[in-house]
C-alpha positions in Angstrom: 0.0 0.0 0.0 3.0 2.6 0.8 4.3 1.7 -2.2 1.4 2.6 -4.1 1.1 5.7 -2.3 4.3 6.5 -3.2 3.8 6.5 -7.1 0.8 8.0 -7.1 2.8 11.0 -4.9 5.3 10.4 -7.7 2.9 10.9 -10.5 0.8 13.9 -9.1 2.2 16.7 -11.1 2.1 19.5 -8.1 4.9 17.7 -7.3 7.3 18.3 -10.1 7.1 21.9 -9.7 7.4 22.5 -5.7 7.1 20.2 -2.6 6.4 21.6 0.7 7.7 24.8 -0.1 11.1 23.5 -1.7 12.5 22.6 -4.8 9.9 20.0 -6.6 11.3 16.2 -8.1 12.2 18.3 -11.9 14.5 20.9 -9.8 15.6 18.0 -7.6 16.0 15.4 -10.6 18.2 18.4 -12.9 20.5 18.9 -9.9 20.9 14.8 -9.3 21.7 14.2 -12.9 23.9 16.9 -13.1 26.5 16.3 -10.2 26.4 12.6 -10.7 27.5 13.5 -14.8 30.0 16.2 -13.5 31.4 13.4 -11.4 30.9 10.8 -14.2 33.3 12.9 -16.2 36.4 13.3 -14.2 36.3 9.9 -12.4 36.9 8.4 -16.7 39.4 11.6 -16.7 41.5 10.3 -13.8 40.2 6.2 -14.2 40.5 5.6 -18.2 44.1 7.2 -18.8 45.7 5.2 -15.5 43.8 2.0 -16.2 44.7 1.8 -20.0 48.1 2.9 -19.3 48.4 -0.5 -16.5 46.5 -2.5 -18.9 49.0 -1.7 -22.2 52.0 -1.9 -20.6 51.4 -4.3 -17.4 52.8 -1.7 -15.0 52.1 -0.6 -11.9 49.0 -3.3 -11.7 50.0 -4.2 -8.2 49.5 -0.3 -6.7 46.9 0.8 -8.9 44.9 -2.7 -7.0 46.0 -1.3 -3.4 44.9 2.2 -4.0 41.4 1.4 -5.5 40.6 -1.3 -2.2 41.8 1.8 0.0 39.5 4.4 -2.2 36.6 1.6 -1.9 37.0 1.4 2.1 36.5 5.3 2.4 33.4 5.8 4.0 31.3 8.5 1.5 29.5 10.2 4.4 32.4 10.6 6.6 34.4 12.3 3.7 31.4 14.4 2.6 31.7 15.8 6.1 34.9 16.8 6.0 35.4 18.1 3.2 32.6 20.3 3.1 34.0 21.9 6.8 37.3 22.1 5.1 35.7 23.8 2.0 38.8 22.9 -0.3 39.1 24.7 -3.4 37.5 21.8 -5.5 33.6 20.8 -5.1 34.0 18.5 -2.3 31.0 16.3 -3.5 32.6 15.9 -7.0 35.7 14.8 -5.2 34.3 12.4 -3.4 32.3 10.5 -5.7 35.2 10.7 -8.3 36.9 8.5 -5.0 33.8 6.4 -5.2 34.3 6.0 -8.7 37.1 5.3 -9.9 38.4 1.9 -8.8 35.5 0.3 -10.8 36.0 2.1 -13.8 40.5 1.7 -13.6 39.6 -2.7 -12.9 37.4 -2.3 -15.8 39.5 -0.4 -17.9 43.1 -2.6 -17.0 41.6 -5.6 -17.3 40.0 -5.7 -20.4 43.1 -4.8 -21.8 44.7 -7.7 -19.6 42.1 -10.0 -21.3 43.3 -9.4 -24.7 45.0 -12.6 -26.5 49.0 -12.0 -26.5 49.1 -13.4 -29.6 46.6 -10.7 -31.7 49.6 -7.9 -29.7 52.2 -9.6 -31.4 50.5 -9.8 -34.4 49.8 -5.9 -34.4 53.9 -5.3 -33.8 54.6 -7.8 -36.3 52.7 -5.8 -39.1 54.7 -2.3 -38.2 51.8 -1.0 -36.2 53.2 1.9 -33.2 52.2 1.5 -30.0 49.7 4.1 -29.8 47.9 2.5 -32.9 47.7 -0.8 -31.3 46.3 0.9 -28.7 43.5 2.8 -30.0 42.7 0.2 -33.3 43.5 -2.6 -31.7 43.1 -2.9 -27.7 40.3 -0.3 -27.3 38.3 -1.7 -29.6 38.4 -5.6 -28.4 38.5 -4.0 -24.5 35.4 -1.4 -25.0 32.8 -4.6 -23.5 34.7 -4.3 -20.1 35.8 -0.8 -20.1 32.0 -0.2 -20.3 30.9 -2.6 -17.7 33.3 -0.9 -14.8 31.3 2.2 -16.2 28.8 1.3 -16.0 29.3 0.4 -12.1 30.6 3.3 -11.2 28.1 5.3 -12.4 25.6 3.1 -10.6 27.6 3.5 -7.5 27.6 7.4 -7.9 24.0 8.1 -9.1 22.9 6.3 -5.8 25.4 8.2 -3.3 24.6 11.4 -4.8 21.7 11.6 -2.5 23.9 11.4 0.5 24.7 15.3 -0.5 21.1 16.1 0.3 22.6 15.6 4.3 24.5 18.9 3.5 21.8 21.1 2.3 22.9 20.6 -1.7 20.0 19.7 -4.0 19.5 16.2 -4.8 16.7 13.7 -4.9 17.8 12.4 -1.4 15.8 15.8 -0.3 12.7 13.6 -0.8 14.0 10.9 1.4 15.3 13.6 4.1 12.0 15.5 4.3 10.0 12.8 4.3 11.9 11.3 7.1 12.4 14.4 9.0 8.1 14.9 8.7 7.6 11.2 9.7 6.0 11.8 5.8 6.9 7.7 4.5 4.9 8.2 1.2 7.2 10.8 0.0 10.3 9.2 1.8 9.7 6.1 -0.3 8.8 8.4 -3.3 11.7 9.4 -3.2 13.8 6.2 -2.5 12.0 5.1 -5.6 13.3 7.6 -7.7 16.8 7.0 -6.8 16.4 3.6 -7.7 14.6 4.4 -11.1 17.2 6.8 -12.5 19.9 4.4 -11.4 18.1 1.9 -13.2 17.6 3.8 -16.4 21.1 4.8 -17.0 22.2 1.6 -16.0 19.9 0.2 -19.1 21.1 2.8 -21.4 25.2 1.9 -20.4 24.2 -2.2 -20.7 22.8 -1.3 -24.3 25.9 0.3 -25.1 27.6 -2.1 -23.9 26.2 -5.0 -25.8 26.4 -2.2 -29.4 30.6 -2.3 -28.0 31.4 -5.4 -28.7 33.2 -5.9 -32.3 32.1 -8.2 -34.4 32.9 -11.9 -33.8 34.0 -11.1 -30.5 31.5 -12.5 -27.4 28.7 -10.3 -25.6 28.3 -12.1 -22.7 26.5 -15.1 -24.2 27.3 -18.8 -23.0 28.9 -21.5 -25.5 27.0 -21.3 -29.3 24.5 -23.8 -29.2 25.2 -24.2 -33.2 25.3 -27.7 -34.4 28.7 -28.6 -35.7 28.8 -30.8 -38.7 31.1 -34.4 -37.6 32.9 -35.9 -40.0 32.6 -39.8 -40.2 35.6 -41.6 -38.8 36.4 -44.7 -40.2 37.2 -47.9 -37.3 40.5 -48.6 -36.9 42.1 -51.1 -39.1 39.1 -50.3 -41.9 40.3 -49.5 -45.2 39.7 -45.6 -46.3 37.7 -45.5 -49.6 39.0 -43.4 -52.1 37.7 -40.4 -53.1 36.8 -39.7 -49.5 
């Protein structure tokens, strides 16, 4: 029954333009969208150049591991706090979810070049191509699947911790969720959980579609063993003569 509540609270459109005397869900939406993108952005600046970087040359796997398990045990809120009483010179919430970001996106990103066949490499070399075209024609390319799936989880990750900013008066959807719990209102508490959960789920679809359209030609999507029949030849007993011909 709450939940129902909650979607029709979601679907009355007094709601989109002001709730209780504050911003209403298309203000609150815009502003979501917008800092999880901002933070989208830089975490693939900082993530893609270090990860492809590991994955092309096989350096520095071993610290680029340590520093994403530290960077995942960081707690969000407790960093939120702080740097918002330190007021650094760089948005503090973009800085934080770029933390929260980015060791998804720099596994994705080294080890889908990692999984590349050694042998196609040497191949690339062996044909006079540089290192920068193997790279970008040859690596990227056959890597773009995983690359897109450690996108896609960090920006799952960061559209659903956005709303923790809501805690520090910046706009967000988690001011649904806030309110509502601060007014002992659960209809627009769970309204507003709910459309956490939908956007994540959206852009999530969209990134797991472009995933899928990544993959080259020939190469798998994520599909188990072909279930094509294969044609057997007939093997002749042993000791049985071979016809000819055959």
């Amino acid at each position: 029954m709450l939940f129902v509540q909650a979607i029709q609270w979601i679907l009355d459109g007094s709601h989109w333009s002001v709730v209780n005397f504050q911003a209403g869900i298309a203000q609150e939406l815009a502003d979501h969208l917008w800092i999880s993108f901002v933070a989208v952005v830089f975490t693939a600046a900082v993530a893609l150049p270090i990860g492809l970087f590991i994955g092309h040359t096989g350096k520095g796997r071993a610290g680029a591991v340590v520093i994403a398990n530290v960077a995942r045990a960081v707690p969000t809120l407790g960093l939120l706090s702080v740097l918002l009483v330190m007021w650094l010179a760089f948005p503090p919430t973009v800085l934080v979810f770029v933390l929260l970001g980015v060791p998804p996106l720099l596994a994705g990103a080294y080890a889908g070049l990692e999984s590349i066949d050694r042998q196609t490499i040497d191949a690339a070399r062996a044909v006079g191509m540089t290192e920068r075209q193997i790279l970008f024609q040859v690596e990227l390319p056959l890597a773009a699947p995983l690359i897109l799936g450690g996108l896609r989880s960090s920006t799952l990750q960061i559209i659903a911790s956005v709303a923790l900013v809501s805690n520090f008066g910046i706009n967000s959807l988690g001011d649904f969720i806030l309110g509502g719990l601060a007014a002992n209102d659960f209809v627009q508490m769970t309204a507003g959980a709910i459309l956490v959960t939908v956007l994540a789920l959206l852009v999530d679809g969209v990134l797991a579609v472009l995933q899928r359209l990544a993959a080259p030609r020939g190469v798998s999507r994520g599909r188990g063993p072909s279930t094509a029949r294969v044609r057997r030849l007939p093997v002749a007993p042993r000791g049985a003569p071979i016809p000819e011909g055959k």
